[in-house]
C-alpha positions, -999 to +999 in steps of 0.1 A: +202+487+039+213+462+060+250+451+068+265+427+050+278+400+078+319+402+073+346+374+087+349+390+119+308+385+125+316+347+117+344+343+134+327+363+166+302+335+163+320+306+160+342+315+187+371+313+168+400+339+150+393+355+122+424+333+108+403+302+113+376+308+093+399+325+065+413+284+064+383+273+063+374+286+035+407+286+014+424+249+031+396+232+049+421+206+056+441+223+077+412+228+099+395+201+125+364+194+115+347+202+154+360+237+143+350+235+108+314+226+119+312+252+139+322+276+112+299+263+087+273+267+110+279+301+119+281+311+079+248+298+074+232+314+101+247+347+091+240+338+053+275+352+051+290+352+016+334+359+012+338+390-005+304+391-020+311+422-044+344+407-054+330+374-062+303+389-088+327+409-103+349+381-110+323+360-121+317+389-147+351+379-165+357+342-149+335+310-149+345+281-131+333+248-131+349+221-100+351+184-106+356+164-075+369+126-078+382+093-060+411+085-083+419+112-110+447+095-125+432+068-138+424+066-178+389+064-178+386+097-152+408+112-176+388+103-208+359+117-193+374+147-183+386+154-221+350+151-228+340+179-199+367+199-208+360+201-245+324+212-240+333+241-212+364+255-228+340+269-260+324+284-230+349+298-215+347+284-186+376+272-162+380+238-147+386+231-109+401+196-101+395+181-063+412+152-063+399+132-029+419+108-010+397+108+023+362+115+040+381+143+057+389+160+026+356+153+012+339+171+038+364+199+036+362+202-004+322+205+001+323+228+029+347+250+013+326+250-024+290+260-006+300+282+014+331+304-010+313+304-041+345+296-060+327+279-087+294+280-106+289+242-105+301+209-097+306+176-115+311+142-096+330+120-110+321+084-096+311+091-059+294+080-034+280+109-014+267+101+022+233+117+032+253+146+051+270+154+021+239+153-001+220+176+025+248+202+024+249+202-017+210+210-017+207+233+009+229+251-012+224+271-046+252+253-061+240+231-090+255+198-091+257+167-117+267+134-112+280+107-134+279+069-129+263+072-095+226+084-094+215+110-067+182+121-059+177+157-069+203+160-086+211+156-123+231+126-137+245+106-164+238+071-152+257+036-160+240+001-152+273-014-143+253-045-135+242-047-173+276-043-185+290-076-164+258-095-182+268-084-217+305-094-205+292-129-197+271-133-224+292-124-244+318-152-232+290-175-228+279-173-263+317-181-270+320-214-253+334-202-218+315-220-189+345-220-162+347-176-158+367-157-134+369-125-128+395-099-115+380-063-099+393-034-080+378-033-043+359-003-034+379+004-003+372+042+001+333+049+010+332+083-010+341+060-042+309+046-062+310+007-058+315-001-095+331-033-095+308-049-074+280-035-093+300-050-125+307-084-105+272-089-095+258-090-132+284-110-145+279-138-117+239-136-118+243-141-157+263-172-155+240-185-121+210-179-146+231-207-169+235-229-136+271-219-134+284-209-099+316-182-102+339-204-073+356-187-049+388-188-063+379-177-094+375-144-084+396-118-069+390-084-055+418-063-043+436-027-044+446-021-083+480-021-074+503-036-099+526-056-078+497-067-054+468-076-082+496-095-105+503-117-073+462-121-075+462-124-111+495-150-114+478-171-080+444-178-099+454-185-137+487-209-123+460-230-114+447-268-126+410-255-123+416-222-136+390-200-152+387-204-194+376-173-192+380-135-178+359-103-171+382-075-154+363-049-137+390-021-162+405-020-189+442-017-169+430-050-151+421-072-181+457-056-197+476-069-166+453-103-170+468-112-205+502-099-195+504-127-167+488-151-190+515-144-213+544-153-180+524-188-175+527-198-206+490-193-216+479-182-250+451-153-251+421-156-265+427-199-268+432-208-238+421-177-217+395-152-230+392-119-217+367-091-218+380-055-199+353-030-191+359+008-205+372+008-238+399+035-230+424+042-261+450+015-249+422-012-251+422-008-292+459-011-295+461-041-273+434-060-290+412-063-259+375-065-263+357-047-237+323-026-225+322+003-239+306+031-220+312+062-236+335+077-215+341+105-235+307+111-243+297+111-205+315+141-199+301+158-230+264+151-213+275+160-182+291+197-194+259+202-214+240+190-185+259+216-165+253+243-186+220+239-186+212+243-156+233+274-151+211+284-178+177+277-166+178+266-125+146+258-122+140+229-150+132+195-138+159+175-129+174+156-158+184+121-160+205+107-189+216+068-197+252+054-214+239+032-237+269+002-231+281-020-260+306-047-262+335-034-285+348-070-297+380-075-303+410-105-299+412-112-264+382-132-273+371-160-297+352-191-301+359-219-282+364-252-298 
């Protein structure tokens, strides 16, 4: 029977201390990534697995499933979360949060996941994974499923964002609203899935359909920080031309919209209309109509999704759609 390849063969290999690739492994971080690269690279050559009799036996008694995300304190990550975690926790399965804040400790969160085996799957949460990071993920054995962003070869639970901003400006069209604004989170970080834009680009083309141009005042895109979007917010409505109407690219957004309408003076849904995008719990008690896309229920699909793959590896790759719908509410009304 032949050896099983231990740290010291990888570390031998990669020219560096046994110490190294132990970090590697456990706090990728901490490590550089010319280092790193060289590490990985000498694990796969060796097809080297950490404590490989350890890790069955552990997975005898513990499942664990990793979610990996751009921004895991906001309410809609945490809406679909509730949704994962109430499909895997009937199943006993434990759930792994990587929160990511840079390309670096993307690469390191991947790096560390196919080559440790610390858990059976991985869901991701509204990323954008570059080719590298795609090649890694299925060169590996460890099953994957995305949500909001589509992957080839992967499974997903996909949303048209670009359908939601048409039903949005529909919707306000249908109300009167010809004069429409809208207020978005840029996405700064590369790893993050471009939703706003996606959600900008249907709500303009609607309106350009109607012969309506969205002016370049009228919109704003910026960091969804509250001090630095209210300046946004506050700059376009305290305007003579301002918008009649408003599609926020969140929930949180469209809430901060009708709070600094409220400062000018402005009276919500008369003089200012506004549509939010998410439908998170707050959304109901505010009054704020919105796009629902079953955040909840994405998670559910993509824990079921996961599970069935553990199940059966080898089924064709499965795609499933949010079916959006406009949950109307009074932060819109007809126009007179």
């Amino acid at each position: 029977m032949a050896k099983q390849p231990t740290i010291y063969d990888v570390a031998k290999l990669a020219g560096v201390s046994p110490a190294t690739v132990s970090r590697v492994l456990n706090s990728p971080s901490m490590v550089n990534p010319e280092k790193r690269k060289r590490i990985m690279e000498a694990i796969e050559s060796l097809k080297f697995t950490p404590k490989a009799d350890a890790v069955a036996k552990a997975r005898q008694q513990f499942k664990r499933i990793g979610v990996i995300a751009p921004f895991f304190t906001e309410p809609s990550f945490m809406e679909r979360l509730k949704g994962i975690s109430s499909v895997l926790s009937s199943q006993h399965y434990e759930l792994v949060v990587y929160a990511v804040q840079s390309t670096e400790e993307l690469d390191g969160y991947v790096d560390m996941l196919v080559s440790s085996k610390r858990v059976d799957g991985l869901i991701s949460l509204c990323m954008h994974l570059d080719q590298t990071t795609v090649n890694k993920l299925q060169s590996s054995d460890l099953p994957v499923c995305c949500v909001e962003k589509d992957l080839t070869g992967f499974d997903a639970v996909i949303v048209h964002n670009q359908e939601g901003g048409a039903m949005a400006a529909k919707a306000l069209y249908e109300k009167g609203c010809h004069n429409p604004g809208f207020i978005g989170e840029a996405s700064t970080r590369s790893y993050a899935a471009h939703s706003t834009e996606e959600r900008l680009e249907g709500f303009s083309n609607f309106f350009k359909e109607k012969g309506i141009e969205l002016e370049p005042s009228h919109y704003w895109l910026g960091e969804n920080n509250n001090e630095i979007s209210t300046q946004g917010i506050l700059k376009m409505l305290d305007s003579p031309n301002r918008p009649d109407c408003i599609f926020a690219s969140s929930d949180t957004l469209a809430i901060r919209t009708i709070k600094c309408a409220g400062q000018l003076g402005l009276t919500v849904p008369d003089d200012l209309a506004v549509i939010g995008f998410d439908d998170i719990e707050m959304a109901e008690y505010v009054d704020l109509t919105t796009i629902n896309q079953g955040l909840e229920e994405s998670g559910v699909l993509a824990a079921e999704m996961m599970l069935q793959r553990l199940k059966h590896p080898d089924q064709p790759v499965r795609k499933s759609l949010i079916a959006l719908k406009l949950s109307e509410r009074g932060s819109t009304a007809v126009q007179t």
